[in-house]
OpenMM code with the backbone's topology and positions (N, CA, C; nanometers):
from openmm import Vec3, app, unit

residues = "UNK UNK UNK UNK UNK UNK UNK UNK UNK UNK UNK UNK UNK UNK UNK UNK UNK UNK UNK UNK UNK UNK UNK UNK UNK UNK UNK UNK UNK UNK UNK UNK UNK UNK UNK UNK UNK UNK UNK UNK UNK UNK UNK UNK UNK UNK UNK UNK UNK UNK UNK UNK UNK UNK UNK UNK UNK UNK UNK UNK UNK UNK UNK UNK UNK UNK UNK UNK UNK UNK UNK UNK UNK UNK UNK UNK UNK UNK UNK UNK UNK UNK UNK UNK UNK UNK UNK UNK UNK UNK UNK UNK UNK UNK UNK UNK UNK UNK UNK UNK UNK UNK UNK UNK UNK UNK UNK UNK UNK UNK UNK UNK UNK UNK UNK UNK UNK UNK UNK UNK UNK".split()
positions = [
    Vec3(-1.1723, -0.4855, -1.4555),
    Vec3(-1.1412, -0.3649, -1.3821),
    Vec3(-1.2672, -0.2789, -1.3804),
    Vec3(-1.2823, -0.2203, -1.2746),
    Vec3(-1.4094, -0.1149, -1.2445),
    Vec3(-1.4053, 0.0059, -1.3805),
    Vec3(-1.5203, 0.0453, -1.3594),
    Vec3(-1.5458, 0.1421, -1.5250),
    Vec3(-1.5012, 0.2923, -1.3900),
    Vec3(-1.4878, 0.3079, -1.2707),
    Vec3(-1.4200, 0.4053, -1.1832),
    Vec3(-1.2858, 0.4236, -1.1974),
    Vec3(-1.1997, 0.2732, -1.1927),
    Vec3(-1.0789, 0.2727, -1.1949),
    Vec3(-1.0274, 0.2899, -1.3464),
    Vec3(-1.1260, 0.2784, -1.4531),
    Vec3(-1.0858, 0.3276, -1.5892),
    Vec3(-1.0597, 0.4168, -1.6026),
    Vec3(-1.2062, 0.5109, -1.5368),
    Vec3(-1.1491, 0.6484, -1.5791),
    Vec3(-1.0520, 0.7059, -1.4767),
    Vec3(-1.0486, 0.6690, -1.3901),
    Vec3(-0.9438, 0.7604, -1.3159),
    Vec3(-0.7743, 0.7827, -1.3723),
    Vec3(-0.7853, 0.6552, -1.4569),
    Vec3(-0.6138, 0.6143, -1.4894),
    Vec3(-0.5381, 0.6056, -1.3867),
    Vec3(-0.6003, 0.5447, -1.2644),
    Vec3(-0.5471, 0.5120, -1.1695),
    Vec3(-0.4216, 0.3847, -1.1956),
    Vec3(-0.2805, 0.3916, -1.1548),
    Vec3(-0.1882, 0.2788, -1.1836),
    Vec3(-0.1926, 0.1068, -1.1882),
    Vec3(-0.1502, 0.0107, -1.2589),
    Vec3(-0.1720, -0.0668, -1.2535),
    Vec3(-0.0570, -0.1545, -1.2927),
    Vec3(-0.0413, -0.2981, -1.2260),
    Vec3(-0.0162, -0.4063, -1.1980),
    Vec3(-0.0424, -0.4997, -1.3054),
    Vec3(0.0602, -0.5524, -1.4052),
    Vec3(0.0438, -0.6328, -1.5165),
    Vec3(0.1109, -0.7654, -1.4731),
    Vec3(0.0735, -0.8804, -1.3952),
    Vec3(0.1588, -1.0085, -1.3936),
    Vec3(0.1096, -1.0500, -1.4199),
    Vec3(0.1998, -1.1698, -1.4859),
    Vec3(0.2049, -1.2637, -1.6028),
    Vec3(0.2593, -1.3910, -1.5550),
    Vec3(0.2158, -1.4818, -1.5884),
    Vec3(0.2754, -1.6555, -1.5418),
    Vec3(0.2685, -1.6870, -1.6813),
    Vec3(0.4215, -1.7754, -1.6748),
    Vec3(0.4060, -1.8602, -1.8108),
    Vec3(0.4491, -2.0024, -1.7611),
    Vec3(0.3932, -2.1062, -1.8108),
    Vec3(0.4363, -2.2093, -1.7871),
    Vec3(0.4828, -2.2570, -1.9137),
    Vec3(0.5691, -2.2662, -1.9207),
    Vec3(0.7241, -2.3229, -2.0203),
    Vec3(0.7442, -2.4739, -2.0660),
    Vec3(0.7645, -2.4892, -2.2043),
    Vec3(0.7848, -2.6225, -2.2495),
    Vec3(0.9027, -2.6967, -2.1606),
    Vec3(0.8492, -2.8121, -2.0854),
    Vec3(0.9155, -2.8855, -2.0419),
    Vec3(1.0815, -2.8541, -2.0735),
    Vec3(1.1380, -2.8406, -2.0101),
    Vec3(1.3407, -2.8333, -1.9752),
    Vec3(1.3420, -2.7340, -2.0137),
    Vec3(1.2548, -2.6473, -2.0708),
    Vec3(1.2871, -2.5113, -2.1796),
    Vec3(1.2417, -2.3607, -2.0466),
    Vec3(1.2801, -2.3613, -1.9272),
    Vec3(1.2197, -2.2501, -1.8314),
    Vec3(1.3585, -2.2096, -1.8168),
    Vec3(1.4722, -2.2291, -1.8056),
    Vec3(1.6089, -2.1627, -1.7907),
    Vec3(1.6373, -2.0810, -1.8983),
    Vec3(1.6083, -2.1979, -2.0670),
    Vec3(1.6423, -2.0682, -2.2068),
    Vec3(1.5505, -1.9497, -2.1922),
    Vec3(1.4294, -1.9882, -2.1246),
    Vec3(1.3083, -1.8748, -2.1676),
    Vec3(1.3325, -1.7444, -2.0702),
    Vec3(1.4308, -1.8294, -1.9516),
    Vec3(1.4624, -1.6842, -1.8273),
    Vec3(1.5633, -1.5789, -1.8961),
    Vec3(1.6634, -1.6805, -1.9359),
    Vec3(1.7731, -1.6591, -2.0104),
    Vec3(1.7113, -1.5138, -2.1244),
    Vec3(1.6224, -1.6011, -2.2201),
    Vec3(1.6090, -1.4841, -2.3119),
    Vec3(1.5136, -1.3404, -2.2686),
    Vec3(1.4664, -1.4022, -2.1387),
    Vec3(1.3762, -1.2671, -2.0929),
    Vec3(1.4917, -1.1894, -2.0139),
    Vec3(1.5891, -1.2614, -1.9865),
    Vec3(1.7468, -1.1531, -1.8803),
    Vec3(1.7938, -1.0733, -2.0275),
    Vec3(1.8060, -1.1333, -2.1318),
    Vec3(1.9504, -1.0943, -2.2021),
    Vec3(1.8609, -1.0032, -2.2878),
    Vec3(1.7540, -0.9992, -2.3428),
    Vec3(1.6765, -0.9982, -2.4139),
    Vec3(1.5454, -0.8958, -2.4338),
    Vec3(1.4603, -0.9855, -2.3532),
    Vec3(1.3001, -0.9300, -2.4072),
    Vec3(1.2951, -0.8545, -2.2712),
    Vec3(1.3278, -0.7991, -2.1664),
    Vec3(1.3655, -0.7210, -2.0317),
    Vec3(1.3980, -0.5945, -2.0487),
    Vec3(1.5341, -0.6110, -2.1654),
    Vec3(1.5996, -0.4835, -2.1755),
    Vec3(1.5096, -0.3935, -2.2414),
    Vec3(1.4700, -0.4954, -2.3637),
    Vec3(1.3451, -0.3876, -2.4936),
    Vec3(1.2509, -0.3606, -2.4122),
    Vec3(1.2090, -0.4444, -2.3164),
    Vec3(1.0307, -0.3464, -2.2431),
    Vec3(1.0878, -0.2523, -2.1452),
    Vec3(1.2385, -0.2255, -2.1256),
    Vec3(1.2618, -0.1097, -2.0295),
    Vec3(1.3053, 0.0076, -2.1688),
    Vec3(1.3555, -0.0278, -2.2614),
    Vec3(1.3658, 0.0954, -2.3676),
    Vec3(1.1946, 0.1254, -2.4565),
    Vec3(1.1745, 0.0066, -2.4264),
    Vec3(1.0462, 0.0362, -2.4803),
    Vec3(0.9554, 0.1453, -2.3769),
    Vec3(0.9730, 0.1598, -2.2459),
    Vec3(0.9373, 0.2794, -2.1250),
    Vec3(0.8713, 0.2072, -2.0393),
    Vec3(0.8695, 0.0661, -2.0402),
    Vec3(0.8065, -0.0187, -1.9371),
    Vec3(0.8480, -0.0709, -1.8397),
    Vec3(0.7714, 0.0174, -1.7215),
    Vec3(0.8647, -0.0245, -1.6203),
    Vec3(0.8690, -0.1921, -1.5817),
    Vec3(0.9264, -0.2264, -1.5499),
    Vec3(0.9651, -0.4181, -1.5432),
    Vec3(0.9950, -0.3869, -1.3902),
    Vec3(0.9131, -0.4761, -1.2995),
    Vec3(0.9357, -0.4598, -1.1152),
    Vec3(0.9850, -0.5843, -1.0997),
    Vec3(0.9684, -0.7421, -1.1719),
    Vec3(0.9994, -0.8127, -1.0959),
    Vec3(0.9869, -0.8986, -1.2273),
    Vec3(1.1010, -1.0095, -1.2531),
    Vec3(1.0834, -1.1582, -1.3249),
    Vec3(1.1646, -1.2427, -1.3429),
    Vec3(1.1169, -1.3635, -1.3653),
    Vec3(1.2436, -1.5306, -1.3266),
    Vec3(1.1361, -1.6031, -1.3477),
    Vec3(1.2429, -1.7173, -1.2829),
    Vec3(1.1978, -1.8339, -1.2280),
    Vec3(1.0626, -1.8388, -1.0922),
    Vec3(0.9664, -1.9680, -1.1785),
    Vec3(0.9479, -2.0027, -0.9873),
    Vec3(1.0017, -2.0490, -0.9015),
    Vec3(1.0261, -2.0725, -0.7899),
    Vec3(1.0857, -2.1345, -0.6675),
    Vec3(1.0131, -2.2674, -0.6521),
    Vec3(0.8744, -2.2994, -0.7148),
    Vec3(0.8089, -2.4298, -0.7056),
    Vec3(0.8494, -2.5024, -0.7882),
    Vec3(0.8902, -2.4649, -0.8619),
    Vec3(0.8578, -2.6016, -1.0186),
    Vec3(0.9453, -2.5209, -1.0683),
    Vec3(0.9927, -2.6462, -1.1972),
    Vec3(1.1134, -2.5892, -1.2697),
    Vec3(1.0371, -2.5619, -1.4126),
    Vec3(0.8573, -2.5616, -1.4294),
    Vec3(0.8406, -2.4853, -1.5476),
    Vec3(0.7480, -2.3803, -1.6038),
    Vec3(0.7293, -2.2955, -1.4582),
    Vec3(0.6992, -2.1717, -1.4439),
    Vec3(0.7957, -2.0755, -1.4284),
    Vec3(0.7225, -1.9563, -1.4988),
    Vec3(0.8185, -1.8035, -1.4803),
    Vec3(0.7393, -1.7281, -1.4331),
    Vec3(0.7793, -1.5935, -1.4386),
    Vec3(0.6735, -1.4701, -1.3738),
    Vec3(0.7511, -1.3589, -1.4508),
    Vec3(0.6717, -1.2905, -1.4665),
    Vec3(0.6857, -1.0731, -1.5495),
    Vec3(0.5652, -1.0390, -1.4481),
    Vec3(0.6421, -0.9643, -1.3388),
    Vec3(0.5175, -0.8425, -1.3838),
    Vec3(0.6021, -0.6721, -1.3973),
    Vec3(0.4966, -0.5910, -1.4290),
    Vec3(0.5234, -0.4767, -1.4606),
    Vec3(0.4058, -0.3891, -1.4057),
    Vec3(0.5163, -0.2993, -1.4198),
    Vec3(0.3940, -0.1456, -1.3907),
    Vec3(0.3701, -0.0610, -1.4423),
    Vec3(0.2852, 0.0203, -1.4824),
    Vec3(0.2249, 0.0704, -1.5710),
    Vec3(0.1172, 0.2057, -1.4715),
    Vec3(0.1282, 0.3261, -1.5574),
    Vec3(0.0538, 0.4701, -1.4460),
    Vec3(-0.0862, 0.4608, -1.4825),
    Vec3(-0.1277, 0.3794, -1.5762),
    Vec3(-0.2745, 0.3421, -1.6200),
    Vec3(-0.3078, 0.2855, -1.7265),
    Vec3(-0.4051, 0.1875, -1.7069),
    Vec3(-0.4397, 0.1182, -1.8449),
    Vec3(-0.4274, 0.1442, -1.9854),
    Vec3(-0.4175, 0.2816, -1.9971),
    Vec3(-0.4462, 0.3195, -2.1024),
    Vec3(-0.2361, 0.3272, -2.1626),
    Vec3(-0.1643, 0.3794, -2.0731),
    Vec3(-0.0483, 0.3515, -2.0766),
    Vec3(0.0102, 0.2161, -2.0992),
    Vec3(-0.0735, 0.1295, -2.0081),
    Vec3(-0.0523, -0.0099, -2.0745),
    Vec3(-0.0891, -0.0543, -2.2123),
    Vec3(-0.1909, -0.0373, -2.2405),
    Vec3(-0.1831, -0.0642, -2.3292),
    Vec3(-0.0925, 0.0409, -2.5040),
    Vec3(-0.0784, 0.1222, -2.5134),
    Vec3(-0.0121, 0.1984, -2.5834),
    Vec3(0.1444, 0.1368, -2.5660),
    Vec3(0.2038, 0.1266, -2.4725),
    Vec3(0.3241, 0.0606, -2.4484),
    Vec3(0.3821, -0.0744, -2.5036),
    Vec3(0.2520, -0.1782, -2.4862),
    Vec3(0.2519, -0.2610, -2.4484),
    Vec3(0.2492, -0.3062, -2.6358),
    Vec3(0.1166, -0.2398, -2.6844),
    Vec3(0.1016, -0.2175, -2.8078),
    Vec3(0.2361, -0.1679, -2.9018),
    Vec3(0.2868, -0.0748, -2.8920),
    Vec3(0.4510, -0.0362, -2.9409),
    Vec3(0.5683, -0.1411, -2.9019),
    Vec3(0.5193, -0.2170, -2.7806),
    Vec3(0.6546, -0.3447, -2.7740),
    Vec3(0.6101, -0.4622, -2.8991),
    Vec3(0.5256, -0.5016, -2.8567),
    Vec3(0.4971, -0.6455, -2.9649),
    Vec3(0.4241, -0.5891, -3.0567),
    Vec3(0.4196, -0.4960, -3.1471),
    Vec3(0.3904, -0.4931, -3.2913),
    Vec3(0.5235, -0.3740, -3.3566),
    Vec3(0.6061, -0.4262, -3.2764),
    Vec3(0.7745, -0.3830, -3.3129),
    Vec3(0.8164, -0.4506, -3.4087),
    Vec3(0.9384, -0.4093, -3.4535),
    Vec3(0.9907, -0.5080, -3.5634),
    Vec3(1.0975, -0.5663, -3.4806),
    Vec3(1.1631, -0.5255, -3.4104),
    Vec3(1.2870, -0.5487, -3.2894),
    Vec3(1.2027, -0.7027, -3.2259),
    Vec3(1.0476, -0.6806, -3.1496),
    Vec3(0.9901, -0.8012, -3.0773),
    Vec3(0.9983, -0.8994, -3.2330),
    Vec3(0.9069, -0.8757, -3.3160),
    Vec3(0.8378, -0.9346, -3.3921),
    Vec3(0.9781, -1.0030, -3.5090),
    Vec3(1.1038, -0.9399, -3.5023),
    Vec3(1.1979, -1.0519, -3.5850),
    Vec3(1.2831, -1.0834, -3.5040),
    Vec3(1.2754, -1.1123, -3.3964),
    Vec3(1.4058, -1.1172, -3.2987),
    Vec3(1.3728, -1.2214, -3.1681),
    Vec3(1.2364, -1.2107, -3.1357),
    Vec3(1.1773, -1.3037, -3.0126),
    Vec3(1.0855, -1.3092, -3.0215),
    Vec3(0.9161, -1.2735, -3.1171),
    Vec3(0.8112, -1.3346, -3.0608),
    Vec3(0.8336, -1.4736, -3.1235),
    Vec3(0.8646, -1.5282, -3.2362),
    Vec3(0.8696, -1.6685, -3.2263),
    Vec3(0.9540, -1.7450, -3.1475),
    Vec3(1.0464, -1.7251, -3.1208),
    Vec3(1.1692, -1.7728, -3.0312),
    Vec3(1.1028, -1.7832, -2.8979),
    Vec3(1.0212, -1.6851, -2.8612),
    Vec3(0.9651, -1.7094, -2.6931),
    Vec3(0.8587, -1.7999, -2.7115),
    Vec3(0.7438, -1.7699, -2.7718),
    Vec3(0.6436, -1.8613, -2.7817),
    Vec3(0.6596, -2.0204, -2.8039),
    Vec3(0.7681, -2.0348, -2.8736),
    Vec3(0.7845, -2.1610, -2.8895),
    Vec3(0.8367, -2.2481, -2.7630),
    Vec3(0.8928, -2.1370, -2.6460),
    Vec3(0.9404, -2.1814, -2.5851),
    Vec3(0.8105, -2.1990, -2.4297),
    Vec3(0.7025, -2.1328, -2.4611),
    Vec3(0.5856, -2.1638, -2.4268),
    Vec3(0.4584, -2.2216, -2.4375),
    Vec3(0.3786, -2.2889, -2.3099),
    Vec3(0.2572, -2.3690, -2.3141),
    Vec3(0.1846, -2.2881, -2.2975),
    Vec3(0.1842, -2.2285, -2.1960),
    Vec3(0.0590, -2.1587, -2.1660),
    Vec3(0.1058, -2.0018, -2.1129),
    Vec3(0.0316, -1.9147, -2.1135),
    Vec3(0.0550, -1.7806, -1.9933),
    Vec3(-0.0629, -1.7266, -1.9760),
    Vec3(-0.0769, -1.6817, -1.8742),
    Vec3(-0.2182, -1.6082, -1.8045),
    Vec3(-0.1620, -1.4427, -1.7936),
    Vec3(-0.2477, -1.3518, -1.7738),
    Vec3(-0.2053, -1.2082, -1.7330),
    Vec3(-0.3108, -1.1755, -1.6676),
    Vec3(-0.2989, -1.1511, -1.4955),
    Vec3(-0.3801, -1.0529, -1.4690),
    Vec3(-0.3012, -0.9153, -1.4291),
    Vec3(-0.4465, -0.8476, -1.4273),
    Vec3(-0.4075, -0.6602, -1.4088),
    Vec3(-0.4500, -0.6535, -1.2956),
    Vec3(-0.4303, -0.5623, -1.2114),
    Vec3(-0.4823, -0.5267, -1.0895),
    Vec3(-0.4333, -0.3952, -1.0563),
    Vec3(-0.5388, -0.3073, -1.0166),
    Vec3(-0.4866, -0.1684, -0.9291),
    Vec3(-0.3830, -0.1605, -0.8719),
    Vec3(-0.2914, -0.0810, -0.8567),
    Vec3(-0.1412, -0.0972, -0.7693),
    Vec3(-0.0902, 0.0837, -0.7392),
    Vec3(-0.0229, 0.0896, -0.6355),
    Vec3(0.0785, 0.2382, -0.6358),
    Vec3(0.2015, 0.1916, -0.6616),
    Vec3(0.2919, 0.2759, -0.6878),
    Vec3(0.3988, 0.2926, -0.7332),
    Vec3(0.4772, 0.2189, -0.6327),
    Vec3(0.4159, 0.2296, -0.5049),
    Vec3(0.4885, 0.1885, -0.3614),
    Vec3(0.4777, 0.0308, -0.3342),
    Vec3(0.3795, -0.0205, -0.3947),
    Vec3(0.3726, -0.1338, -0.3978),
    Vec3(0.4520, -0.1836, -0.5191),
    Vec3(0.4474, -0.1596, -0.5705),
    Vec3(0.5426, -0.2067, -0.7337),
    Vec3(0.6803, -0.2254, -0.6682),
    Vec3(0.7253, -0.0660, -0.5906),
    Vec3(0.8546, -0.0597, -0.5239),
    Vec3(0.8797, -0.1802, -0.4465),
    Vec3(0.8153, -0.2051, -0.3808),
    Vec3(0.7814, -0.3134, -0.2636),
    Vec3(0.8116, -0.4352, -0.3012),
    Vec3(0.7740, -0.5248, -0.4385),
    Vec3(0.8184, -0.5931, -0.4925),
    Vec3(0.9295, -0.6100, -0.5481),
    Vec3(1.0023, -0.5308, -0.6201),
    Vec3(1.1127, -0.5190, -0.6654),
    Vec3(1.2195, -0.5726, -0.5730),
    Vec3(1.1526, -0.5571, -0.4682),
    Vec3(1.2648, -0.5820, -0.3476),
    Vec3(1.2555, -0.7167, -0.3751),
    Vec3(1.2007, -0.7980, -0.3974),
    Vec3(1.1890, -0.9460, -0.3489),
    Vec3(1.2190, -0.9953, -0.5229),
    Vec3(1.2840, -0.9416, -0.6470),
    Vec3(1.3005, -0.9808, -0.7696),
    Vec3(1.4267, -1.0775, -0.7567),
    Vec3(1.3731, -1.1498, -0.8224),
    Vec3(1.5428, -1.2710, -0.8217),
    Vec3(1.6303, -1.1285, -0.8824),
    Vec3(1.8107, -1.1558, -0.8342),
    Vec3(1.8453, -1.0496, -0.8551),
    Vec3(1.9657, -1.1551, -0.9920),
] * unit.nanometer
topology = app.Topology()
chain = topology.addChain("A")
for resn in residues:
    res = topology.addResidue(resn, chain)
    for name in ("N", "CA", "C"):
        topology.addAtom(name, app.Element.getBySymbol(name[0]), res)
């Protein structure tokens, strides 16, 4: 990210791909619906869009939005060094993962909105 768009605390765009242990992408949706979804919305994170892919049966997607990096990270920081994440689902998810990537990208609120529309419902 630009050292401009740092300081501005201009909003941002957190998606995430995970590609999921073989047969294991339904438990991992499953525990991000019932689960790890609800805590990053009490945790104050807004959540715009996540599931399944429509290509393959062992990819998912999160992304989220966030009013600036610096919010991301503080948030993001208070979800997974929780005791709620940390005895309840970070081992339970990870195990149920190979790999995940995260990029960030600049975003408005309107675009975040924009997506939401298109969230598996």
């Amino acid at each position: 990210m630009s050292a401009a768009h740092q300081e501005t605390g201009a909003s941002v765009l957190d998606i995430r791909t995970y590609r999921t242990v073989e047969g294991k992408r339904d438990e991992f949706v499953r525990i991000m619906a019932d689960g790890a979804v609800p805590m990053l919305r009490r945790y104050g994170v807004e959540v715009v869009a996540f599931g399944p892919s429509i290509h393959d049966d062992v990819h998912a997607f999160l992304i989220r939005f966030f009013r600036s990096l610096a919010e991301r990270e503080e948030q993001l920081g208070r979800f997974y060094g929780s005791d709620e994440w940390l005895n309840n689902y970070d081992e339970r998810v990870m195990a149920l993962i190979q790999a995940y990537h995260t990029v960030v990208t600049p975003a408005t609120l309107e675009v975040a909105s924009a997506l939401s529309a298109f969230a598996p419902k």
